[in-house]
C-alpha positions in Angstrom: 6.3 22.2 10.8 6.0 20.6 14.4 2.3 20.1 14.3 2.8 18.3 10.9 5.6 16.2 12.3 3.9 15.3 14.9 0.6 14.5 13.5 2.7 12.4 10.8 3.6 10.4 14.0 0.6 9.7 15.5 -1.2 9.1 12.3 1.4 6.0 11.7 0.6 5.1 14.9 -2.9 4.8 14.0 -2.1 3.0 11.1 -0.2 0.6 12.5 -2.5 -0.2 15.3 -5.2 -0.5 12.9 -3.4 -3.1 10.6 -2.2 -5.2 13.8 -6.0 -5.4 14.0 -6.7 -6.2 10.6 -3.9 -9.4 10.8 -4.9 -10.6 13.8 -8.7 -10.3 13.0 -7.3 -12.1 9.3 -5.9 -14.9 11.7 -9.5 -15.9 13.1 -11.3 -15.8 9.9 -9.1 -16.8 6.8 -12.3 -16.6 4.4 -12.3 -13.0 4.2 -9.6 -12.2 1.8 -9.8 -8.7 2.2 -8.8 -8.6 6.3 -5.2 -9.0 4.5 -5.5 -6.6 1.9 -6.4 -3.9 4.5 -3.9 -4.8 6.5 -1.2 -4.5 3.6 -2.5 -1.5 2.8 -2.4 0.5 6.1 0.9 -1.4 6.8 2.1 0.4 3.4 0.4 3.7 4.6 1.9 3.3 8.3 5.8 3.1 6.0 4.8 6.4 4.0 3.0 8.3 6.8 6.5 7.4 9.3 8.9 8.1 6.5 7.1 11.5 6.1 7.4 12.0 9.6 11.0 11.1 9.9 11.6 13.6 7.2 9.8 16.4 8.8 11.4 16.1 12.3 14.8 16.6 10.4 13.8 19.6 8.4 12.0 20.7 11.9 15.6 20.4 13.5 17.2 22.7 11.5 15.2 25.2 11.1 14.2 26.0 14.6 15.8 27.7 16.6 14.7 26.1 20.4 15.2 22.2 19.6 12.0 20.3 19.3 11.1 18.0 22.7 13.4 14.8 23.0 9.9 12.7 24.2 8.6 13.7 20.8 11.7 12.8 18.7 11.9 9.0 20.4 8.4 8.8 19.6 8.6 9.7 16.0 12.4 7.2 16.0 10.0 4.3 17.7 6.6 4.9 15.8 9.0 4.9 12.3 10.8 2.1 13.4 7.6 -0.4 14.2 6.0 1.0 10.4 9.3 -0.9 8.9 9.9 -4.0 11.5 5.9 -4.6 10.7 6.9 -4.3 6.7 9.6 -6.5 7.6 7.7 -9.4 9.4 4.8 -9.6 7.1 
């Protein structure tokens, strides 16, 4: 269940460097429509895929029995939390 948080984590961080790309790339050249589609969409994927990951380090919380690293928990808070401000902003 770690592994799967985890990777949840780093995948929205993916996501969300990606569609930082995709707006700022948008901001250069308005003509191509779909800059901003893509970056809607992996903004929406970057809210799922953190959710998810949110979810998972809770259920991973409870049922292990060694607590799961505190780096990796603030990561997965700050990754989660940049999905939604991003949401938020655009």
């Amino acid at each position: 269940m770690t592994a799967c948080w985890v990777l949840a984590a780093f995948l929205t961080m993916l996501h969300e460097l990606l569609a930082l790309g995709a707006w700022w790339w948008f901001r250069f050249q308005p003509q191509l429509d779909w800059l901003r589609l893509l970056g809607g969409l992996l903004t929406f994927a970057a809210i799922v895929l953190g959710s998810a990951a949110l979810v998972m380090m809770w259920v991973a919380k409870r049922i292990r029995k060694v607590p799961p690293p505190t780096g990796f928990t603030v990561f997965t808070w700050a990754v989660s939390g940049v999905a939604w401000l991003m949401a938020w902003v655009w």
